[in-house]
C-alpha positions as CSV (number, residue, x, y, z in Angstrom):
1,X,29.3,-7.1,-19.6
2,X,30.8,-3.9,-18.2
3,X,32.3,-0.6,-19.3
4,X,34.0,-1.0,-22.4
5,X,32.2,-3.6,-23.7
6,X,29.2,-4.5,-25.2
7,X,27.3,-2.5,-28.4
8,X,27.1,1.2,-28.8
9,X,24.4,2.8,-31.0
10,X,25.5,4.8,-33.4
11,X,23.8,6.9,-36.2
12,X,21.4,3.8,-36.5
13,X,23.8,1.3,-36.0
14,X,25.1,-0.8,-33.2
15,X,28.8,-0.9,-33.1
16,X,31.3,-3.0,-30.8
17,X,32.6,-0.9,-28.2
18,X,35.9,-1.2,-29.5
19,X,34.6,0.2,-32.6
20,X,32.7,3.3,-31.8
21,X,35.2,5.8,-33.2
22,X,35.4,9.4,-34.6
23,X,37.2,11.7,-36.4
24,X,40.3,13.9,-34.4
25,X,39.2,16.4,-36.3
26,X,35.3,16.6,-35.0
27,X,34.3,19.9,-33.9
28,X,33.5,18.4,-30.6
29,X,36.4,17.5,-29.8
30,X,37.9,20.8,-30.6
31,X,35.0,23.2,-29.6
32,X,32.6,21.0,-27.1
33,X,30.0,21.1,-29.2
34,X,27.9,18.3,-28.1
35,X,24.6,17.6,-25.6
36,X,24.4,14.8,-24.1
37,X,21.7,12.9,-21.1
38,X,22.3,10.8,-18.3
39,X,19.5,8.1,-17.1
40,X,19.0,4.9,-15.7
41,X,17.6,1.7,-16.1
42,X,16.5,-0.3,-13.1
43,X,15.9,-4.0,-12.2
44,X,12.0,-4.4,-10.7
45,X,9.9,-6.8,-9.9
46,X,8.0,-6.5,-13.1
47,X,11.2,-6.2,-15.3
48,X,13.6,-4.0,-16.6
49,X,12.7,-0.3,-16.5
50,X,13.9,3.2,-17.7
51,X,13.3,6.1,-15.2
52,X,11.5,9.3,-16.6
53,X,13.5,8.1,-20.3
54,X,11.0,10.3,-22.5
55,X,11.8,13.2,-20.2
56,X,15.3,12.6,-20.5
57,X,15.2,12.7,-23.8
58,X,13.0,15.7,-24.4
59,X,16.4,17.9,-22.5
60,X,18.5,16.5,-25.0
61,X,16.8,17.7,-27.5
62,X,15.4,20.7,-26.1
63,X,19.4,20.9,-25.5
64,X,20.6,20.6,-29.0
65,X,17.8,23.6,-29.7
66,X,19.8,25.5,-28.1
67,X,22.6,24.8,-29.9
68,X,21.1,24.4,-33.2
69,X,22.1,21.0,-33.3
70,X,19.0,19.7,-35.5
71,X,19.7,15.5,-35.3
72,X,17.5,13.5,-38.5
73,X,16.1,11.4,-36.3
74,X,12.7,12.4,-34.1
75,X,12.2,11.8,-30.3
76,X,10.5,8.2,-30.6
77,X,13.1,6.8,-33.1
78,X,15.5,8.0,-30.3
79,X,13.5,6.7,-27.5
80,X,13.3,3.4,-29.4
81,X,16.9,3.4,-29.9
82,X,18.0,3.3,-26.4
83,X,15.5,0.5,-25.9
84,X,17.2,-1.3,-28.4
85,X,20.9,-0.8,-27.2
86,X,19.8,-1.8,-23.7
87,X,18.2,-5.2,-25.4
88,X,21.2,-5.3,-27.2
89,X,23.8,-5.7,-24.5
90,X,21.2,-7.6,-22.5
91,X,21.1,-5.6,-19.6
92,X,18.7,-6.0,-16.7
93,X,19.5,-2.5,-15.1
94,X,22.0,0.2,-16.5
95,X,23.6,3.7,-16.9
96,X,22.2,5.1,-20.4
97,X,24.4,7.9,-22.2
98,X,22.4,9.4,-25.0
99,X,24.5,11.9,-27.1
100,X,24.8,14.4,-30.0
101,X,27.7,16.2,-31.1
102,X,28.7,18.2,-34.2
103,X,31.4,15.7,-36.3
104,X,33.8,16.2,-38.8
105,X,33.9,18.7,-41.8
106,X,36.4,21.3,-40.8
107,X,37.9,23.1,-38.2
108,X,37.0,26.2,-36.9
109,X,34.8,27.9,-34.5
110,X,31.6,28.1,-36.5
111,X,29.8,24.4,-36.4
112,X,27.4,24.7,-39.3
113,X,29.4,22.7,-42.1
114,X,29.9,19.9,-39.1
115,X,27.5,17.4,-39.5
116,X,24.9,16.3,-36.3
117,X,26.1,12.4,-35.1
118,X,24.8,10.8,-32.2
119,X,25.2,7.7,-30.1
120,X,24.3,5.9,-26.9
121,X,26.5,4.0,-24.9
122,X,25.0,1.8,-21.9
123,X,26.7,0.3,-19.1
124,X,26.5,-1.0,-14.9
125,X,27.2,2.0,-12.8
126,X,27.1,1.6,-9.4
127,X,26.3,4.2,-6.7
128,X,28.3,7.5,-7.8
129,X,29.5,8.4,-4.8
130,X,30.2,5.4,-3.3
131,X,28.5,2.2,-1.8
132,X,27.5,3.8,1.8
133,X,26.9,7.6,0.5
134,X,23.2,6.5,0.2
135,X,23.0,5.9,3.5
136,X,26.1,7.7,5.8
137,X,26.3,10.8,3.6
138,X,29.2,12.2,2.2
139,X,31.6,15.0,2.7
140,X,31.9,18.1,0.9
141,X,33.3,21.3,0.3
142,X,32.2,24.5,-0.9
143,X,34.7,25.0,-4.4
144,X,36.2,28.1,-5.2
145,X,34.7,27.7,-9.2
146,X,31.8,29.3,-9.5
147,X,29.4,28.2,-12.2
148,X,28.9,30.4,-15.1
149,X,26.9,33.8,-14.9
150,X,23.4,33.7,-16.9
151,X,23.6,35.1,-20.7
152,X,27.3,33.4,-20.8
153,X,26.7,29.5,-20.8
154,X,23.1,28.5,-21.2
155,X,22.8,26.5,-18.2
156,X,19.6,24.9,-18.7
157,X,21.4,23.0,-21.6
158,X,23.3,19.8,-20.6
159,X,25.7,20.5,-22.7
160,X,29.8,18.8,-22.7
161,X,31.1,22.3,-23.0
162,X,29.8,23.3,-19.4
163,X,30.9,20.6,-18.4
164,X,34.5,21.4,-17.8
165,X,33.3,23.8,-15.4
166,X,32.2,20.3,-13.6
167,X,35.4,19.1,-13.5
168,X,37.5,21.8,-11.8
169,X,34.7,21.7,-9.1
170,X,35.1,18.0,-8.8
171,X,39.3,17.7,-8.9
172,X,39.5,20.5,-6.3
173,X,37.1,18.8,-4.5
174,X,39.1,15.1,-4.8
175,X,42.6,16.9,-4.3
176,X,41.3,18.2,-1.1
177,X,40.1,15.0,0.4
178,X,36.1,15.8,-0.2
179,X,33.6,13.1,-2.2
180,X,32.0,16.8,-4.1
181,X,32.4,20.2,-4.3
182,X,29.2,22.8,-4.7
183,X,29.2,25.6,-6.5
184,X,28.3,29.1,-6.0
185,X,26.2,31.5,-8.9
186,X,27.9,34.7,-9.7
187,X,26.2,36.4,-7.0
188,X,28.0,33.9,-4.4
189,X,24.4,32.1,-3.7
190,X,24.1,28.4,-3.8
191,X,24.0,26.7,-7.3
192,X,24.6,23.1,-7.3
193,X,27.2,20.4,-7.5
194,X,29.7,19.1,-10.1
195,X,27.1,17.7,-11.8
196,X,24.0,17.4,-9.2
197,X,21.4,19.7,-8.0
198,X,21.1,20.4,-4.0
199,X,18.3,20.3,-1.6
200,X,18.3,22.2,2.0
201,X,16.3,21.3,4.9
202,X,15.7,23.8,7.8
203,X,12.6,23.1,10.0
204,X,10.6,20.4,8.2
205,X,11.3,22.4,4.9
206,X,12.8,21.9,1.9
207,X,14.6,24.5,0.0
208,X,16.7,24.7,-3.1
209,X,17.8,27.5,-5.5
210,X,15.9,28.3,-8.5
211,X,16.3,27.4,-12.1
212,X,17.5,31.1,-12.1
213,X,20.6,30.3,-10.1
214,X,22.8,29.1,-12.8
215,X,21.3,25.3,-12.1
216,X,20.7,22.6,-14.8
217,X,16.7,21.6,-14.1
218,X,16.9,18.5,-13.1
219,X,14.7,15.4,-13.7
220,X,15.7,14.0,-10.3
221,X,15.6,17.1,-8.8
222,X,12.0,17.4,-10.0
223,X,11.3,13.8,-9.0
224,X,12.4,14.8,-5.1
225,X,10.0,18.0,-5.8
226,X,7.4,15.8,-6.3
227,X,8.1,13.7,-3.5
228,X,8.1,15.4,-1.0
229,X,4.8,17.2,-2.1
230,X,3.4,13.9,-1.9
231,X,5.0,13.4,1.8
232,X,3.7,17.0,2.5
233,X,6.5,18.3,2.9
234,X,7.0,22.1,2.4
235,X,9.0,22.9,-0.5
236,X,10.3,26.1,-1.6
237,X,12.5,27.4,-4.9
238,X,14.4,30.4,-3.3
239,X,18.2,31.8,-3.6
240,X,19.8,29.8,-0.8
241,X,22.8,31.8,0.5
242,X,26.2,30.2,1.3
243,X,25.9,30.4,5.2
244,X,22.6,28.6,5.0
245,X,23.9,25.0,4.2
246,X,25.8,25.3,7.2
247,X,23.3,25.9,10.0
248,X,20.9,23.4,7.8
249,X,19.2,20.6,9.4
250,X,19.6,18.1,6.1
251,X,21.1,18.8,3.2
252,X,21.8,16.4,0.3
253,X,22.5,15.8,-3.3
254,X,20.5,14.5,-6.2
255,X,20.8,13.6,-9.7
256,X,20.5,10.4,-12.4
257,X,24.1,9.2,-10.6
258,X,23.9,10.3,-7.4
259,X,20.1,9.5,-7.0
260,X,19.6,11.0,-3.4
261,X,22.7,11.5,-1.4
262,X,22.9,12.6,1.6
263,X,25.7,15.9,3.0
264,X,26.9,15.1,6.3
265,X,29.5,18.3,6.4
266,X,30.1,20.8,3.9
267,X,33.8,22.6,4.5
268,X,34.2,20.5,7.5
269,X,30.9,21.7,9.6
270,X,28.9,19.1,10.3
271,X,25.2,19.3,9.1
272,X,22.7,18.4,12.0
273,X,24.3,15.6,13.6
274,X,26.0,13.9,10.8
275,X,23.8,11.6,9.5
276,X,20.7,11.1,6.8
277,X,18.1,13.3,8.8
278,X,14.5,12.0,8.6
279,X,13.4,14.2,5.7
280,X,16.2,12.9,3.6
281,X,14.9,9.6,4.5
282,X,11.5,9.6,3.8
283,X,12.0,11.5,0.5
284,X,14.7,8.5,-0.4
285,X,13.0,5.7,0.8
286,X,9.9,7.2,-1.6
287,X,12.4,7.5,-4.2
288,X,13.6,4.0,-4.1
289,X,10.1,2.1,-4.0
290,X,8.7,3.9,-6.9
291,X,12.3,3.4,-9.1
292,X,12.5,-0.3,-7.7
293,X,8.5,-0.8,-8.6
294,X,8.0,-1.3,-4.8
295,X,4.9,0.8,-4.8
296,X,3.1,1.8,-7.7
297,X,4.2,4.6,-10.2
298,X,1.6,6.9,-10.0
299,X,3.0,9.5,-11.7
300,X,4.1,6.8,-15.2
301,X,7.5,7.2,-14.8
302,X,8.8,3.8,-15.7
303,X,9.5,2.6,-19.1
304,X,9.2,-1.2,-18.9
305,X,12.3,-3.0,-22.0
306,X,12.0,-6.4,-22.0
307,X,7.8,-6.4,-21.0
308,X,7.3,-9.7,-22.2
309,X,10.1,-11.3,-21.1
310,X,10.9,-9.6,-17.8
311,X,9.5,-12.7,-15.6
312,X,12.4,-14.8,-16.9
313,X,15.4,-12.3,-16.6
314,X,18.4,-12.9,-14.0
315,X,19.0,-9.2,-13.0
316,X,22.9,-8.2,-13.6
317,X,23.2,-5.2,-11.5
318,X,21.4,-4.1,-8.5
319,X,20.3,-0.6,-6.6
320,X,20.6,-0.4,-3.3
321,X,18.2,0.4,-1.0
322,X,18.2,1.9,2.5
């Protein structure tokens, strides 16, 4: 199966693709008044695992808080429901789109008469930025959008409505020939990317901005955080000014899609000497072994699906690794 096929939970029941409708008149579509989560599902040795899923799911819900997007059904039901989708389609290793959004009742800027759906869709995404990004890097630009200024989007929420912020950043950034853009804060520091958070390396450490700088927190950022702790590797949260990426050792992206990708020029300067620098490396290669259950998962963050039946599964997607 692929994208646009398959079942799609909905409320409590899986749907065929096809069939996974709503109303034009849902205040989401109108308003952007839905959350939503991106995470993965990996092939292992040991079977089929979701990466850092509880975690996930505690932003989505600590999301729709924000909101005041109250869903009936509690953080286990939805943990088990993803499970089930991913059995469902029979997946080995996946993309996984949990989401809530306000439906239909009536139009009009206030949500509270809309009722709280939700859904998850799951599907074979490859490498987001392309095949060799993981390795080679990609090219990028600083965009001229700047994310939004703190008390005006809450951007610790992951929510669809700040997410069309995201794509001006990333069609400015295609028009003009680059794989990403990055975006500044309103104070012209370093945010992040369309939709991935940023890491700098100058002298053997590793810098990025601060949850303060108009960032989403990331679970993958916090993953490389933890890294690279474990690889001894200095890291410090700290407003990162504009001119800094360019006279930076390493830089790269990372996120659920992107996973760690590596920046070799930002606005056509190349950083260090154009390729995945050594801290990017090691904090990748970590990344991959734990996520592929090369090494063991210290730190719990694999959710096996199919645990008793993972010795007999013929994987359907695979991760590279570099």
């Amino acid at each position: 199966m692929s994208f646009g096929s398959g079942k799609i939970w909905m409320n409590g029941a899986l749907v065929d693709w096809a069939d996974a409708q709503i109303h034009i008149g849902s205040h989401v579509i109108h308003y952007g008044s839905g959350v939503f989560e991106g995470a993965r599902c990996y092939d292992t040795p040991k079977g089929s695992a979701c990466f850092r899923l509880d975690t996930h799911l505690r932003r989505l819900y600590d999301s729709a808080k924000v909101y005041r997007m109250a869903y009936d059904l509690d953080l286990p039901g939805l943990h088990d429901a993803v499970l089930d989708t991913i059995r469902a389609n029979g997946y080995t290793a996946c993309y996984i789109r949990p989401l809530l959004y306000r439906g239909y009742h009536e139009l009009g800027v206030s949500p509270f008469e809309c009722p709280v759906d939700a859904a998850i869709l799951v599907w074979e995404w490859p490498a987001y930025l392309g095949e060799d990004a993981l390795e080679e890097g990609v090219d990028v630009q600083v965009s001229s959008w700047a994310r939004s200024a703190p008390n005006t989007f809450p951007a610790m929420a992951k929510s669809t409505a700040n997410y069309a912020n995201s794509q001006l950043i990333k069609m400015e950034a295609t028009l003009n020939g680059y794989s990403e853009g990055i975006a500044l804060d309103p104070a012209g520091l370093v945010s992040e990317g369309s939709g991935q958070n940023i890491f700098v390396v100058r002298d053997g450490i590793l810098f990025t901005p601060p949850t303060g700088g108009s960032v989403l927190p990331g679970i993958t950022r916090d993953v490389v955080i933890t890294l690279a702790r474990d690889l001894n590797v200095p890291v410090r949260e700290q407003p990162i000014p504009r001119e800094m990426l360019y006279v930076a050792d390493e830089v790269f992206f990372t996120g659920t899609a992107s996973e760690v990708s590596p920046i070799r020029s930002i606005d056509k300067i190349t950083i260090g000497d154009g390729r995945r620098g050594p801290v990017t490396a090691a904090i990748q290669h970590r990344f991959f072994d734990v996520i592929n259950g090369i090494i063991p998962d210290t730190h719990g963050w694999l959710i096996y699906v199919y645990p008793a039946r993972a010795a007999t599964l013929k994987p359907v997607a695979t991760v590279k690794t570099t």
